[in-house]
Every structure is written in C-alpha cells, then in structure tokens.
N, C-alpha and C positions, 0 to 999 in steps of 0.2 A: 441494569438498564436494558430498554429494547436494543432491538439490534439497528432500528430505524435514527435510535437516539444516539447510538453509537457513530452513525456516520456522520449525523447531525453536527456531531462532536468534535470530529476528525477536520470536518470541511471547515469550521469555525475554528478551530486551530490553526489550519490552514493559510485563512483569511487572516490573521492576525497574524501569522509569522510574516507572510509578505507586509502589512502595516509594520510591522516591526523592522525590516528589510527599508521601506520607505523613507523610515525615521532614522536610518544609522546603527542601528539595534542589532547588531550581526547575531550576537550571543542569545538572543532572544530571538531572533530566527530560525537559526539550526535548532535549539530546543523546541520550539512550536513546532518544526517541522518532523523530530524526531520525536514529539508524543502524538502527532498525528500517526504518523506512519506506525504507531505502537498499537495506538485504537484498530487501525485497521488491519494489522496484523490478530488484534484480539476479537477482533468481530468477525472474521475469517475464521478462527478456531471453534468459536462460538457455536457457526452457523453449521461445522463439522460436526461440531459432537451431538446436537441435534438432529442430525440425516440419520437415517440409517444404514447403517457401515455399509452393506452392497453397496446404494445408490451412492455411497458418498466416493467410493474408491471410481465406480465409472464417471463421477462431474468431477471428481480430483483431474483425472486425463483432460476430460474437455477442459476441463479450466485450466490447465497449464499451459495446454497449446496455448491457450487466448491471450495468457497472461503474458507466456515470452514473446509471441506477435504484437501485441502492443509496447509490450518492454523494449522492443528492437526497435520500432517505430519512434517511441518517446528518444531512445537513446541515438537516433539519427538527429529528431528533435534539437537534443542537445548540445549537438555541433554545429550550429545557424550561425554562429557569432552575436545572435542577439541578444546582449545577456539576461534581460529576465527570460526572454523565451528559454533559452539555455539552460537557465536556475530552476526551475519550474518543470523543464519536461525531465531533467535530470533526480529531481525528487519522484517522480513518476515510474522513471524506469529503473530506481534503489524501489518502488515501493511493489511495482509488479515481479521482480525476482525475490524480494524478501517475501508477497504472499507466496510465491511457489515454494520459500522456502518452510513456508510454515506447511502445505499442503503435503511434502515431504517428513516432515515433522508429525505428521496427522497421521500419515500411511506409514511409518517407520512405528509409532504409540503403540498403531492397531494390528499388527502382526506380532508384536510379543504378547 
C-alpha cells in the first residue's frame, strides 16, 4: 500500500472506532483504535526505511521534538473533563509517544 493509502486507513479506522464508541461498542473501539495506531506506527517505519539513513537520523531528532510537544499538548488535552475531548486527545498522546517509540526503534535497527 502507498503511504498516502496508509493514512487513508488509519483515519477511517479511526472514524469508525469513535461510530463504534457512539453505538455502545467499547470492544470495537479500543481495537479500531489500536489498529489505527498500528497503521501509523507502520507507516512511520515505512517512510524510514525509505530515507536515507543520514537524513533519516537528523528528521528522527526533529520529529521527536515535534512529536513529545504535541504529545504534551494532547495529554493536557486529556484532562478537560470532557470526555470525548479526553478520549480522543488521549489516543493522540499514546499515538505520538508510541511514533517516537518506533523512531527509536529505527535508530537502535540502524546502528547494529
């Protein structure tokens, strides 16, 4: 799959875990939302092993900073009391420290 079809994928999962959320479906929620967050973890490595290794270790840096500043951000998010706000930024800030954890995972591969 593209990588474009990958997010395509992620965000319609998405979409559908919160319809699932809507309908009472909890079990069908957390699993939409954890094969979401999987696609995006898998498109993330993707888009790695395609860089070339220099470039990919300097946008590792940038993009971690980016990812735990938003990660903080969502995870203030998700102390509002509102609960889907809550529900929602909280999937957010599991999904920006899980890409940093894959970004780690990338740059721990490419040094052995």
């Amino acid at each position: 799959m593209k990588k474009l079809n990958l997010n395509i994928v992620a965000a319609i999962l998405a979409v559908l875990a919160i319809f699932g959320l809507v309908k009472g479906q909890v079990v069908l929620f957390l699993g939409l939302l954890f094969l979401s967050g999987m696609i995006l973890g898998a498109n993330r490595m993707m888009n790695l092993e395609e860089q070339d290794p220099k470039d990919s270790i300097k946008s590792i840096k940038k993009s971690n900073i980016k990812l735990a500043l938003l990660g903080l951000v969502f995870g203030v998010l998700s102390n509002t009391g509102i609960q889907v706000v809550d529900l929602l930024a909280s999937f957010f800030f599991g999904t920006c420290f899980g890409l940093i954890a894959v970004n780690f995972m990338f740059e721990k591969s490419n040094k052995n």
